[in-house]
C-alpha positions in Angstrom: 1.6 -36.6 -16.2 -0.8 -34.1 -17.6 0.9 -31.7 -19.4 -1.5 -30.2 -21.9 -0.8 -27.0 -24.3 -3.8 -24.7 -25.7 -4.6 -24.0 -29.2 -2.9 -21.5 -30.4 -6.0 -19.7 -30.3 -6.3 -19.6 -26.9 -5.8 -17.3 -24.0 -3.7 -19.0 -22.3 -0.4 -21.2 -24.5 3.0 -21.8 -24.3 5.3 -18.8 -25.5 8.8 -18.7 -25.4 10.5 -16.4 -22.9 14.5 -16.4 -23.8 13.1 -14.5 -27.3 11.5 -11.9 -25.3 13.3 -11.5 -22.1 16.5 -9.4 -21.7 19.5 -10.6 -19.7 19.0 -8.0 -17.4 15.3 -8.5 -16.6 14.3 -5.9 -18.4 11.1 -6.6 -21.1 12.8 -4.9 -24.3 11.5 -1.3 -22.6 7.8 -2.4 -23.2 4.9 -2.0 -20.6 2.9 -4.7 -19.4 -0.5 -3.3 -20.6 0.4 -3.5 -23.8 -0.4 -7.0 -23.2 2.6 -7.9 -24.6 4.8 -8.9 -22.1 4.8 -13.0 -20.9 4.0 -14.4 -17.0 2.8 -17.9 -15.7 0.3 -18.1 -13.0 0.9 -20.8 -11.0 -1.9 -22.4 -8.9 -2.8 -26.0 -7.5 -5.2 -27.7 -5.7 -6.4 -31.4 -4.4 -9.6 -33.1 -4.7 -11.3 -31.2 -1.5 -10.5 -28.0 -3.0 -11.8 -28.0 -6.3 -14.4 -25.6 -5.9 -12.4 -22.8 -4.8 -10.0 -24.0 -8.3 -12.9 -23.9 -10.4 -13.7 -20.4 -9.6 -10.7 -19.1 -9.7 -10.2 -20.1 -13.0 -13.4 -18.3 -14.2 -12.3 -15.6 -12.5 -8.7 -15.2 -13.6 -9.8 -15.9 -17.2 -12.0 -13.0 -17.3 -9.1 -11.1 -14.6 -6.5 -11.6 -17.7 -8.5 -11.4 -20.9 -6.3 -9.9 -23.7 -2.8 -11.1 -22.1 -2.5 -13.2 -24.5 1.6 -14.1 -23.6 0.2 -15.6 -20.6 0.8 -18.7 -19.2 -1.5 -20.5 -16.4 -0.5 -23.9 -14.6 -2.6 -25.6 -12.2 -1.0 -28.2 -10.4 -3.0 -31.6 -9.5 -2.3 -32.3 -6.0 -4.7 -35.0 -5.5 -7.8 -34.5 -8.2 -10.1 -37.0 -8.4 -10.5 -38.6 -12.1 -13.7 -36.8 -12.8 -11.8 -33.2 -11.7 -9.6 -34.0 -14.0 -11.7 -34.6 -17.3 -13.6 -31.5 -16.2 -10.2 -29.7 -15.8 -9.1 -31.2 -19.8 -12.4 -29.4 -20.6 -11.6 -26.1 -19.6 -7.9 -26.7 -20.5 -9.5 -27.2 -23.9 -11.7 -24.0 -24.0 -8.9 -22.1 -22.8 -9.2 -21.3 -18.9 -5.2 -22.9 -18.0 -2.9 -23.9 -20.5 -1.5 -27.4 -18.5 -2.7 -29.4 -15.5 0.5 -31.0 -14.6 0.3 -33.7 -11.9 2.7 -33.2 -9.0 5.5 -35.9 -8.8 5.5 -36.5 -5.4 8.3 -39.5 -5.8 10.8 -37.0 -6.3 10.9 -35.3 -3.2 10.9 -36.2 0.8 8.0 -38.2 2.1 7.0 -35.3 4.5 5.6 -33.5 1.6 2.5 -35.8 1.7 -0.1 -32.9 1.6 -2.0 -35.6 3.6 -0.1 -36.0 6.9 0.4 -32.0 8.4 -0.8 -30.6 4.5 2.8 -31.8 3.8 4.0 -28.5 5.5 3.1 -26.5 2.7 7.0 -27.6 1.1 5.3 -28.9 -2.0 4.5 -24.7 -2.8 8.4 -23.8 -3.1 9.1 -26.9 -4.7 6.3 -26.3 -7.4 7.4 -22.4 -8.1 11.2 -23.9 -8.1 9.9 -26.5 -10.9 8.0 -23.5 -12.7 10.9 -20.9 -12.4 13.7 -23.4 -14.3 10.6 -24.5 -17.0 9.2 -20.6 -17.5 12.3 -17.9 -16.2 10.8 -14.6 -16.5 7.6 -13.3 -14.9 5.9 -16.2 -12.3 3.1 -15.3 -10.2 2.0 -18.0 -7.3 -1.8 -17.8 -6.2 -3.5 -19.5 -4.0 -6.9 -21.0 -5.6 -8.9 -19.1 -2.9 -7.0 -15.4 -4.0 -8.6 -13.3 -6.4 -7.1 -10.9 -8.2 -7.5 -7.2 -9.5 -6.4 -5.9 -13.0 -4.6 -3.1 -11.8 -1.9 -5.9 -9.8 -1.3 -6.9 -13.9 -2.0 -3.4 -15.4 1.0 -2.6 -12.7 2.7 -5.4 -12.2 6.1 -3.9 -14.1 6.6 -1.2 -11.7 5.9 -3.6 -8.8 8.4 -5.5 -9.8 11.2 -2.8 -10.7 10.0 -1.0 -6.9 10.2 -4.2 -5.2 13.4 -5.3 -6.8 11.6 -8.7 -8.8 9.9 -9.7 -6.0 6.6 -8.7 -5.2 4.3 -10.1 -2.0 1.8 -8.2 0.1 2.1 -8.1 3.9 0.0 -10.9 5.8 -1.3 -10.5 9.8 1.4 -9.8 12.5 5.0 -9.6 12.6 7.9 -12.4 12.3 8.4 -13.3 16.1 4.1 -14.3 15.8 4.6 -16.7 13.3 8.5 -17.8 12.6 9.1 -20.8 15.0 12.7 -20.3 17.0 13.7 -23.4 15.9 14.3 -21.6 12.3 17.0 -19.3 13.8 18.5 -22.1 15.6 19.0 -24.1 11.8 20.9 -21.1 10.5 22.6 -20.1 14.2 21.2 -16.5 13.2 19.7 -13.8 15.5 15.9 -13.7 15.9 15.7 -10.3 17.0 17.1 -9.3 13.6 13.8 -10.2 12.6 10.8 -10.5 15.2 9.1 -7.1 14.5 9.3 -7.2 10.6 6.5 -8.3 8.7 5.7 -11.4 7.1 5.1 -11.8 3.7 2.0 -13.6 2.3 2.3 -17.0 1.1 -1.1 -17.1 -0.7 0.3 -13.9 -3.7 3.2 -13.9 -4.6 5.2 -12.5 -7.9 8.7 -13.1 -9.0 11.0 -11.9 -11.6 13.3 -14.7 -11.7 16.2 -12.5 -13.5 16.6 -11.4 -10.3 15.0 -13.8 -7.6 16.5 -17.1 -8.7 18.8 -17.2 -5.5 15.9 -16.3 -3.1 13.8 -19.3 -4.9 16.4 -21.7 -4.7 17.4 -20.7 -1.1 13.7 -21.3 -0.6 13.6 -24.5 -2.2 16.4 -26.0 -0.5 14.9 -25.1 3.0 11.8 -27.2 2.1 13.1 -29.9 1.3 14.4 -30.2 4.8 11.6 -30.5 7.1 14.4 -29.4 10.2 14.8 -26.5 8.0 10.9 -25.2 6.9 9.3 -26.9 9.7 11.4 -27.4 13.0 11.0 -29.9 15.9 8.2 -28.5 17.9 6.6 -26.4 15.1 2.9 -26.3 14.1 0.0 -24.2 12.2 0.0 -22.8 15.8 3.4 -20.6 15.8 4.8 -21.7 12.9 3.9 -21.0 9.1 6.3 -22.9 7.1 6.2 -21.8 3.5 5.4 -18.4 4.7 7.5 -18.3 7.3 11.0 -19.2 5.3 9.9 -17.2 2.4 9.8 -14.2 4.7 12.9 -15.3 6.6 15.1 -15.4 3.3 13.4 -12.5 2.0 14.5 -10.2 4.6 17.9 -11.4 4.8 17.9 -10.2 1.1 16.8 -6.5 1.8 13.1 -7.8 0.3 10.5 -6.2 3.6 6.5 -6.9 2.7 5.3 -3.8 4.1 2.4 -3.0 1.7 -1.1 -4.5 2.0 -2.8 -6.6 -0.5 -5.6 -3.7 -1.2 -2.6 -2.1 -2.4 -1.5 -4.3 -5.2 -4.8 -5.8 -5.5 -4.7 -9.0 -3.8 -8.2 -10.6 -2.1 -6.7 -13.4 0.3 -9.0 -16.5 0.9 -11.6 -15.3 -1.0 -13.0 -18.7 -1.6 -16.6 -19.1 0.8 -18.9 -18.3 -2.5 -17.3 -20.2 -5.1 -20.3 -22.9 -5.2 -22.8 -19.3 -5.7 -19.4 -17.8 -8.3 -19.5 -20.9 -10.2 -23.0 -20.9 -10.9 -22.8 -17.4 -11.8 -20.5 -17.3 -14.1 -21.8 -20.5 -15.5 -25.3 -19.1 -15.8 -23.6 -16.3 -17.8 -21.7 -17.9 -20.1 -24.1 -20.5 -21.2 -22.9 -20.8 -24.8 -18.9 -20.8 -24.0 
């Protein structure tokens, strides 16, 4: 496994949350731009989507410069060898602080991200893994989302407004993109649901002080593919990840009913990052 830590110079190391964390969730009273507080960023990719990594870690680097309690894990999901020693390169200069390898063996054989993209189960396993190794602040991104400073400059009263849990709302309503078969697992009525919003599966922040139960929940549907993807499900109705998170979300009191513009979100922003990368390479000749 790769599991790499930074310098201690670095923008991105380990730091120890019990010391800082309150039981209650609470950040001993301090706001997060003082740059004081800790968070992980979770992010992964697999061989075919190493571009849109690449630049996302550019940009997220230069997103989070000064946080220096951050954390930033990119999980390999099928990296080729030579991703990898690029990856250790940057890990070494300070643009993630571990590339950890996905262990595959220790889940269900549907997770293969080869057959059906594994229906997208590996993403609540991965934020399950992160939540028990760094409780506090996590924050999943997709590699293709980019993201504002004002989401981080902000991102304490997100959390305290949205209860610890923090995801803007993505295209249509529940009934679009929750398959039936998902009420029919937990015998619960769908019209509870159909015209609430989904969440977004590509941003999403937790406090785990007070989102363990919806993580686990979470976790536990994917690792039953009746549960996160049912019989007669596809990308065509059905969004798995998304669709559960939403689903146990709302059952919670949690609704995603403001848009990414407003926390600062830029979804699948990913079509340039061959023109980013050279950029920002271009730029930064001497780092």
């Amino acid at each position: 496994m790769y599991l790499h830590i930074y310098p201690e110079s670095s923008i991105f190391k380990e730091n120890d949350y019990d010391s800082i964390t309150n039981a209650n969730g609470t950040y001993n009273g301090k706001e997060l731009d003082t740059k004081d507080i800790p968070f992980t960023i979770i992010t992964g990719a697999s061989k075919n989507h190493f571009c849109p990594l690449k630049s996302f870690l550019y940009t997220i680097n230069q997103t989070i410069e000064g946080y220096n309690k951050a954390n930033l894990i990119v999980y390999d999901l099928g990296l080729s060898d030579e991703q990898r020693k690029e990856l250790d390169q940057m890990r070494m200069k300070g643009y993630l602080t571990k590339l950890k390898l996905f262990d595959w063996s220790k889940y269900p054989s549907f997770w293969n991200i080869k057959i059906a993209r594994g229906e997208y189960a590996w993403k609540p396993g991965m934020i399950h893994e992160i939540s028990k190794e760094y409780p506090g602040i996590i924050i999943w991104l997709d590699s293709g989302t980019k993201l504002q400073r004002k989401f981080l400059l902000n991102l304490n009263k997100f959390l305290d407004d949205f209860d610890g849990f923090v995801s803007p709302r993505s295209p249509g309503v529940m009934k679009d993109w929750t398959y039936p078969g998902v009420y029919d697992y937990f015998n619960d009525d769908h019209t509870k649901f159909d015209d609430l919003p989904n969440c977004n599966g590509a941003s999403i922040a937790f406090d785990t002080k007070r989102t363990q139960s919806l993580i686990d929940v979470w976790y536990e549907c994917a690792l039953d593919k009746n549960c996160i993807a049912p019989p007669g499900s596809s990308r065509k109705n059905h969004r798995q990840d998304q669709a559960l998170l939403t689903y146990f979300a709302a059952k919670e009191g949690r609704i995603c009913d403001q848009d990414r513009y407003y926390f600062g979100f830029h979804i699948h922003d990913d079509g340039n990052c061959k023109l980013e990368i050279a950029q920002y390479e271009s730029e930064h000749k001497n780092n």
